[in-house]
N, CA, C and O atoms as a GROMACS GRO file, in nm:
protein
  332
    1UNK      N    1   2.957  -3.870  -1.376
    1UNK     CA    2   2.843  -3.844  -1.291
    1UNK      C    3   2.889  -3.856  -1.147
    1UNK      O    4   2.948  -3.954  -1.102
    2UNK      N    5   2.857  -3.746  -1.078
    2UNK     CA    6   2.881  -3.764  -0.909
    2UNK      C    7   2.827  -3.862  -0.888
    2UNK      O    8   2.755  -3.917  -0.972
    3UNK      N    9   2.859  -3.926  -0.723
    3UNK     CA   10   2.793  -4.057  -0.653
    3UNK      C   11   2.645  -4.030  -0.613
    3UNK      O   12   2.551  -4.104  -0.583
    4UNK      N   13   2.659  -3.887  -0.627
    4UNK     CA   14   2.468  -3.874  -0.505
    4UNK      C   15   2.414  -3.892  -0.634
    4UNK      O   16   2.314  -3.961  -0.620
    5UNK      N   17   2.441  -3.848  -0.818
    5UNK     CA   18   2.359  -3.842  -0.876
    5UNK      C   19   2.343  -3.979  -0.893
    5UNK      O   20   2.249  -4.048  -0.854
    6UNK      N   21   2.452  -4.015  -0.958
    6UNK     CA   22   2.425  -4.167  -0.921
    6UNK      C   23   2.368  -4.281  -0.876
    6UNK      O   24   2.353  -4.387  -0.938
    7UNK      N   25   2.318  -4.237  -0.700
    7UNK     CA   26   2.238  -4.326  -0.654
    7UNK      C   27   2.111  -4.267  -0.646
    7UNK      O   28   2.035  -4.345  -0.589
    8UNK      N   29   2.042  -4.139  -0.684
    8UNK     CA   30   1.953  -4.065  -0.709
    8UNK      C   31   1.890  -4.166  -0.865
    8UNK      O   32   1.775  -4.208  -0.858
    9UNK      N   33   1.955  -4.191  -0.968
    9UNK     CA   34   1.913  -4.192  -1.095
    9UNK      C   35   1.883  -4.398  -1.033
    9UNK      O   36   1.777  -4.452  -1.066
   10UNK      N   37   1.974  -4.467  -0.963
   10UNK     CA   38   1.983  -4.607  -0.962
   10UNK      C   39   1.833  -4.598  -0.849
   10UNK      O   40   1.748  -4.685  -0.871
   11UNK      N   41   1.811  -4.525  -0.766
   11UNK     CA   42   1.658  -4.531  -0.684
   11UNK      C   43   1.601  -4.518  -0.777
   11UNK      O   44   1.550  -4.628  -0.794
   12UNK      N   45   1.566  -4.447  -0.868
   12UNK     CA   46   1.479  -4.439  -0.955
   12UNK      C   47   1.408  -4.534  -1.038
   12UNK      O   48   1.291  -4.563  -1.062
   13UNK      N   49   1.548  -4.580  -1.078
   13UNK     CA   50   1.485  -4.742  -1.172
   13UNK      C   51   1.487  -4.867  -1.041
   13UNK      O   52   1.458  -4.986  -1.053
   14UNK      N   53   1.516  -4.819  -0.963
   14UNK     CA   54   1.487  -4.968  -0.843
   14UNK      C   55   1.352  -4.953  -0.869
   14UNK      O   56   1.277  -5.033  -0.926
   15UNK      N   57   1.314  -4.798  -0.801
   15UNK     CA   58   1.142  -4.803  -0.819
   15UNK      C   59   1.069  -4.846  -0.944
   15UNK      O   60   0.983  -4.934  -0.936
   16UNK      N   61   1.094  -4.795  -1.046
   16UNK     CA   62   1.080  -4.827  -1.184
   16UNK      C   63   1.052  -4.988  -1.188
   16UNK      O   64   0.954  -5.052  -1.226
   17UNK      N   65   1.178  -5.026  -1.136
   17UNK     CA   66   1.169  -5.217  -1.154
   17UNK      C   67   1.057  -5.312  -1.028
   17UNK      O   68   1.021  -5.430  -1.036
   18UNK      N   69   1.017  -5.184  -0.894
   18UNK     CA   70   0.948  -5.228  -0.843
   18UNK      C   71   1.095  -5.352  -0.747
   18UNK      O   72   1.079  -5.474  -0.741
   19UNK      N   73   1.149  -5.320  -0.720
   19UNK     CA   74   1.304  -5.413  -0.634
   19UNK      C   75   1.292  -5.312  -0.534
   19UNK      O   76   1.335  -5.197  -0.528
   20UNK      N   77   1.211  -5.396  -0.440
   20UNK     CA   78   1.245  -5.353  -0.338
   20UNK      C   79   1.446  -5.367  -0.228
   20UNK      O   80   1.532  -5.280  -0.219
   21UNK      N   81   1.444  -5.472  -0.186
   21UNK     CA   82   1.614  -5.501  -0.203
   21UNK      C   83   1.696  -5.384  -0.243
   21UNK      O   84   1.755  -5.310  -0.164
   22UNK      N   85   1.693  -5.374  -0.377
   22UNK     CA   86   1.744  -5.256  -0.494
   22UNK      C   87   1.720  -5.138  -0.386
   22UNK      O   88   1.822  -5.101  -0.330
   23UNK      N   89   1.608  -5.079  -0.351
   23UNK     CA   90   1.557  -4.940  -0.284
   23UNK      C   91   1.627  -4.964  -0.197
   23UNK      O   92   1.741  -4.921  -0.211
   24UNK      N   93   1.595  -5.044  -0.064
   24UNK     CA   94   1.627  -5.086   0.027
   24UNK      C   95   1.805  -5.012   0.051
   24UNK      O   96   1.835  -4.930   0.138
   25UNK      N   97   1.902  -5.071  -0.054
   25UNK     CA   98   2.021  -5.104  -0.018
   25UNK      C   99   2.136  -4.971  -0.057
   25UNK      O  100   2.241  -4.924  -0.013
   26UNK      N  101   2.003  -4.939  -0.208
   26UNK     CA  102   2.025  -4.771  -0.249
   26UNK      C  103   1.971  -4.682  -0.151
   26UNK      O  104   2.038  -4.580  -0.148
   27UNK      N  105   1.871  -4.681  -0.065
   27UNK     CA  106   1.909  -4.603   0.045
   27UNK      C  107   1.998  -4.562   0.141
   27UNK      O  108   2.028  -4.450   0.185
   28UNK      N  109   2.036  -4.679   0.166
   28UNK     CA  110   2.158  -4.663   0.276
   28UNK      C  111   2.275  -4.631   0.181
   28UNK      O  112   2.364  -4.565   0.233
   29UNK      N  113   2.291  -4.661   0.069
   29UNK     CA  114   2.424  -4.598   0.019
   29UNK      C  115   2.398  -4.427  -0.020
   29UNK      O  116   2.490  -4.346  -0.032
   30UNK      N  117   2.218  -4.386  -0.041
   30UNK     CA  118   2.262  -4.290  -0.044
   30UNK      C  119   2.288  -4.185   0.123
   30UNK      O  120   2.336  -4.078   0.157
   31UNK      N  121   2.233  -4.278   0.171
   31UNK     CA  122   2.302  -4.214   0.312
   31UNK      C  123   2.421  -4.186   0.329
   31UNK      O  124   2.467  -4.078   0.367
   32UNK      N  125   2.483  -4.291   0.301
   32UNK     CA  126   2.656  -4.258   0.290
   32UNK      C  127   2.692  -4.146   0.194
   32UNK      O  128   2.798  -4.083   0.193
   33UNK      N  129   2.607  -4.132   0.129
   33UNK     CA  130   2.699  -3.994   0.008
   33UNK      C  131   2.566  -3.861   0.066
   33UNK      O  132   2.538  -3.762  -0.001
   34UNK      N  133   2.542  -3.874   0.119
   34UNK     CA  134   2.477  -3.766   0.223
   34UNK      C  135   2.346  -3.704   0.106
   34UNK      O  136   2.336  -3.585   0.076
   35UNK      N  137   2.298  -3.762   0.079
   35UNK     CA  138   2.164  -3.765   0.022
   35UNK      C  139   2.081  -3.737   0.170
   35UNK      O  140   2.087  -3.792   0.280
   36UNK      N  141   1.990  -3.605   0.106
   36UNK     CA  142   1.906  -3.558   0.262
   36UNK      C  143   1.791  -3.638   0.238
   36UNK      O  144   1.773  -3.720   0.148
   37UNK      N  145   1.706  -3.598   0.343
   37UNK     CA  146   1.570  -3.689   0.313
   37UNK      C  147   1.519  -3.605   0.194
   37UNK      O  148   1.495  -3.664   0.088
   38UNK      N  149   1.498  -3.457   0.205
   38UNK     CA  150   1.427  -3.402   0.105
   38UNK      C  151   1.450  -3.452  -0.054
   38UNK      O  152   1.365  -3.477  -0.140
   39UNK      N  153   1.605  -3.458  -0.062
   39UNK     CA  154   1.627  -3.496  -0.214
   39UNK      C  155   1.592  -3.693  -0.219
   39UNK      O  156   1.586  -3.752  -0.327
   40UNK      N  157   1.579  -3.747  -0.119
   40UNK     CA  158   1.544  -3.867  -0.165
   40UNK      C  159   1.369  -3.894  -0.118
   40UNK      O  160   1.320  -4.005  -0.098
   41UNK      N  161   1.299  -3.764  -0.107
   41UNK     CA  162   1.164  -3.768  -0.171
   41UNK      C  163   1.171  -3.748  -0.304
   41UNK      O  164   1.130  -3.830  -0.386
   42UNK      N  165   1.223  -3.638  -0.331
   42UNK     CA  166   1.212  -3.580  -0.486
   42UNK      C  167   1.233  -3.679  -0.572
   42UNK      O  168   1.160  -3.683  -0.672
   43UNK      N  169   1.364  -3.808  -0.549
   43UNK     CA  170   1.366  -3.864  -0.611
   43UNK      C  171   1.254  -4.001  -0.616
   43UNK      O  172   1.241  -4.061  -0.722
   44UNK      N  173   1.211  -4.024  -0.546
   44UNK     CA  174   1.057  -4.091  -0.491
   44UNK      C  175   0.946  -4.047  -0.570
   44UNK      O  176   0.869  -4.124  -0.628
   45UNK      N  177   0.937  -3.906  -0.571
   45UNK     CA  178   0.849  -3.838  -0.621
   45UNK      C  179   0.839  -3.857  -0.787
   45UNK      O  180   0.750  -3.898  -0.862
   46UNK      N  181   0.940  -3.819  -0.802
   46UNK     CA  182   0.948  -3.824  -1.007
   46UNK      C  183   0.950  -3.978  -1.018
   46UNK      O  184   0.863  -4.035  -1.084
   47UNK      N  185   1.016  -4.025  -0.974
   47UNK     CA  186   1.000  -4.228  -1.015
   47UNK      C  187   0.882  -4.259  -0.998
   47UNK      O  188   0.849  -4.360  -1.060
   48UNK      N  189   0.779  -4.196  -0.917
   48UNK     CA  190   0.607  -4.246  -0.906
   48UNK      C  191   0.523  -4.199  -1.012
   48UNK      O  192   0.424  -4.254  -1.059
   49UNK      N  193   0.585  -4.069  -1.050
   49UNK     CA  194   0.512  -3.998  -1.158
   49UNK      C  195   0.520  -4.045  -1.333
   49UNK      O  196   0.434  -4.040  -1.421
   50UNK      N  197   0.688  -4.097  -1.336
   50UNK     CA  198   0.728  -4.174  -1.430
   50UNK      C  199   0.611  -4.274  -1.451
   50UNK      O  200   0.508  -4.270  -1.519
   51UNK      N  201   0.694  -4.413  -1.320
   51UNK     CA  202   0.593  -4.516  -1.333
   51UNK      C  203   0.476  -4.491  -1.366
   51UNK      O  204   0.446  -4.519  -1.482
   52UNK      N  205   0.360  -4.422  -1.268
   52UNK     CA  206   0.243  -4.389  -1.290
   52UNK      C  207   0.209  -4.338  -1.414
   52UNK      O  208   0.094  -4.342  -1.458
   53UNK      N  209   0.295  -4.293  -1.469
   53UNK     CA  210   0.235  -4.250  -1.661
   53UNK      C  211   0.225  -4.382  -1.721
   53UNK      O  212   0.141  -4.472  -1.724
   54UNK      N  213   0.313  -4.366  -1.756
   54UNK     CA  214   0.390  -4.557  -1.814
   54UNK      C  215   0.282  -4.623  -1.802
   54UNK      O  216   0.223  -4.669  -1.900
   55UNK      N  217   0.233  -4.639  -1.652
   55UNK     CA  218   0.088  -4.732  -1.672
   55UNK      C  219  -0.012  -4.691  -1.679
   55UNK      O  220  -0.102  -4.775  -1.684
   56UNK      N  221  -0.046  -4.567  -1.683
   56UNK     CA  222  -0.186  -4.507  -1.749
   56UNK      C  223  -0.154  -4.522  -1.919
   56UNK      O  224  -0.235  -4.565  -2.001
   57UNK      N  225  -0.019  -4.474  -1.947
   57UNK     CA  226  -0.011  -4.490  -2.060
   57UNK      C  227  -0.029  -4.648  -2.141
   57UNK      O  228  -0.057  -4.660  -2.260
   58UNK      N  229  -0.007  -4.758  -2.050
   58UNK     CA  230   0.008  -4.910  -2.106
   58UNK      C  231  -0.162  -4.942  -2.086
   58UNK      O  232  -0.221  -5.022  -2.159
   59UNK      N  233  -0.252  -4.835  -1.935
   59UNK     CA  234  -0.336  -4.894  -1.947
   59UNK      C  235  -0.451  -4.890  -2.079
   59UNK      O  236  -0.531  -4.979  -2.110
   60UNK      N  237  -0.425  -4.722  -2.162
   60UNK     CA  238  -0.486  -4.724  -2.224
   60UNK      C  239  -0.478  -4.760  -2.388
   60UNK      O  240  -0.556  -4.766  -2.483
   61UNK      N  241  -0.344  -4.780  -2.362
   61UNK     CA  242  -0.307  -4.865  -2.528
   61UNK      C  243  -0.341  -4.996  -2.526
   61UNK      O  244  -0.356  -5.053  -2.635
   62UNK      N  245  -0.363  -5.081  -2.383
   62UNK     CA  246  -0.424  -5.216  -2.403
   62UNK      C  247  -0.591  -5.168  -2.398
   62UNK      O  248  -0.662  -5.266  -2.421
   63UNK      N  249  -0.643  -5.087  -2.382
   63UNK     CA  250  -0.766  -5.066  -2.369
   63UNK      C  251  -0.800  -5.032  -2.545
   63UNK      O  252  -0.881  -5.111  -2.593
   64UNK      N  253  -0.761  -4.953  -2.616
   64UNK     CA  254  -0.722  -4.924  -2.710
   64UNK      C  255  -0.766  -5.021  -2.802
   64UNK      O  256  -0.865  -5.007  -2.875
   65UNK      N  257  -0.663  -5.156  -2.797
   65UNK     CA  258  -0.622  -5.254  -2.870
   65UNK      C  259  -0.785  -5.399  -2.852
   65UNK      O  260  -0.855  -5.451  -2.939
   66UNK      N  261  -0.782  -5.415  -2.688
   66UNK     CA  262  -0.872  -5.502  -2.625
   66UNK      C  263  -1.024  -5.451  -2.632
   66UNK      O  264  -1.114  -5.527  -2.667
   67UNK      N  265  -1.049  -5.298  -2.591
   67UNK     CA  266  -1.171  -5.241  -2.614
   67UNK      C  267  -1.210  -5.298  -2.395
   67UNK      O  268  -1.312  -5.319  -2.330
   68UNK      N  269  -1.091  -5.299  -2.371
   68UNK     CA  270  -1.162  -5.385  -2.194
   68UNK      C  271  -1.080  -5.243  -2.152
   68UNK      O  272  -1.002  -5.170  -2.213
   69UNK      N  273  -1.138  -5.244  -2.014
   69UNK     CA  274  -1.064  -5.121  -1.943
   69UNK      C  275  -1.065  -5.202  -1.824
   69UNK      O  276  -1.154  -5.286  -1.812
   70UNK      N  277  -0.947  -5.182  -1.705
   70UNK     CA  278  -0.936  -5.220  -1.622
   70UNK      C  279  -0.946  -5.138  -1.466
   70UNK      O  280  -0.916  -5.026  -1.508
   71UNK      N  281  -0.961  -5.123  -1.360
   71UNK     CA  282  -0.982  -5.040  -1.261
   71UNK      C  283  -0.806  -5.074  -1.223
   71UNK      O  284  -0.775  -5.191  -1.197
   72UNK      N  285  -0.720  -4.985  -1.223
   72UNK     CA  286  -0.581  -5.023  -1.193
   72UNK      C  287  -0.594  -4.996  -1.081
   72UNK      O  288  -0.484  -5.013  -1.029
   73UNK      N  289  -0.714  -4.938  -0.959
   73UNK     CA  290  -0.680  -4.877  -0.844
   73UNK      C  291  -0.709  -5.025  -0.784
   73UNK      O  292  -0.680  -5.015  -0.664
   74UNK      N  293  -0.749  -5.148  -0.809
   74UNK     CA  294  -0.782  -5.231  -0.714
   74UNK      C  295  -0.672  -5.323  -0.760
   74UNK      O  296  -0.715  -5.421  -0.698
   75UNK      N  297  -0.594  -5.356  -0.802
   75UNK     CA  298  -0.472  -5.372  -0.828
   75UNK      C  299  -0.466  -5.561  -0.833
   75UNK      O  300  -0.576  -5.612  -0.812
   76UNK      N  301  -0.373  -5.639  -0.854
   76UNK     CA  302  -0.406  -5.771  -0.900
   76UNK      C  303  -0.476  -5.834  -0.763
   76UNK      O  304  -0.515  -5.949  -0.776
   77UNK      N  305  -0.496  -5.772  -0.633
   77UNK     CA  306  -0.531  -5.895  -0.487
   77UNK      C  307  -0.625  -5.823  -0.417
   77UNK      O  308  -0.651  -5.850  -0.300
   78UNK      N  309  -0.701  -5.695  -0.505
   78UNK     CA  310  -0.753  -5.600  -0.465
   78UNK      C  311  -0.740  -5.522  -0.321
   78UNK      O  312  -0.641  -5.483  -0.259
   79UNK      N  313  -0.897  -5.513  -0.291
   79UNK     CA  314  -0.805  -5.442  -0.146
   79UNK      C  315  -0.670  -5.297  -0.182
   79UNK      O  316  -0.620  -5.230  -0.092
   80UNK      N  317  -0.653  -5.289  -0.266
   80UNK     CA  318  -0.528  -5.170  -0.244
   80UNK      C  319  -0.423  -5.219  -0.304
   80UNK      O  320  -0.328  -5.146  -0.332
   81UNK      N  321  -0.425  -5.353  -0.332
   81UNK     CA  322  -0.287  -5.456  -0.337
   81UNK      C  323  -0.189  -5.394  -0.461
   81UNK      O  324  -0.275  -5.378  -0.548
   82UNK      N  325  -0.096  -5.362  -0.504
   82UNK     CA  326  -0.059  -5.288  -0.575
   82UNK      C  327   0.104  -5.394  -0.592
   82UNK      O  328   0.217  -5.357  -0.563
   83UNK      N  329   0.055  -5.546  -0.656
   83UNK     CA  330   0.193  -5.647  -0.701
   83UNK      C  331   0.226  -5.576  -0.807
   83UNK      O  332   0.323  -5.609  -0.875
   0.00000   0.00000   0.00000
């Protein structure tokens, strides 16, 4: 695997893991392997869409299971808070 894909696929699961640090440090390396801004939206972009399934998908298999539904938009500190 090239280095840009590389740090393209490692942003991904930073976001995934929610590590900021991780993002943080994979940015600047993909700066160094000349990652443009455009391709490190794209990769922004699909890691939100991932995540964001994942937890529609977790929200409704615990809904499923519990019969509770939760508002995921007000998030654990509400306000927007999104821990």
């Amino acid at each position: 695997m090239d280095p840009k894909t590389q740090v393209m696929v490692a942003m991904g699961a930073a976001i995934g893991a929610n590590c900021i640090p991780c993002f943080d440090h994979l940015y600047a390396k993909g700066r160094e392997v000349r990652l443009s801004e455009a391709e490190i939206e794209q990769v922004v972009e699909v890691a939100f869409k991932v995540k964001n399934g994942a937890g529609l998908f977790l929200k409704k298999a615990i809904g499923d299971v519990t019969k509770v539904t939760a508002d995921m938009a007000e998030g654990c500190g509400g306000n927007g808070c999104s821990c």
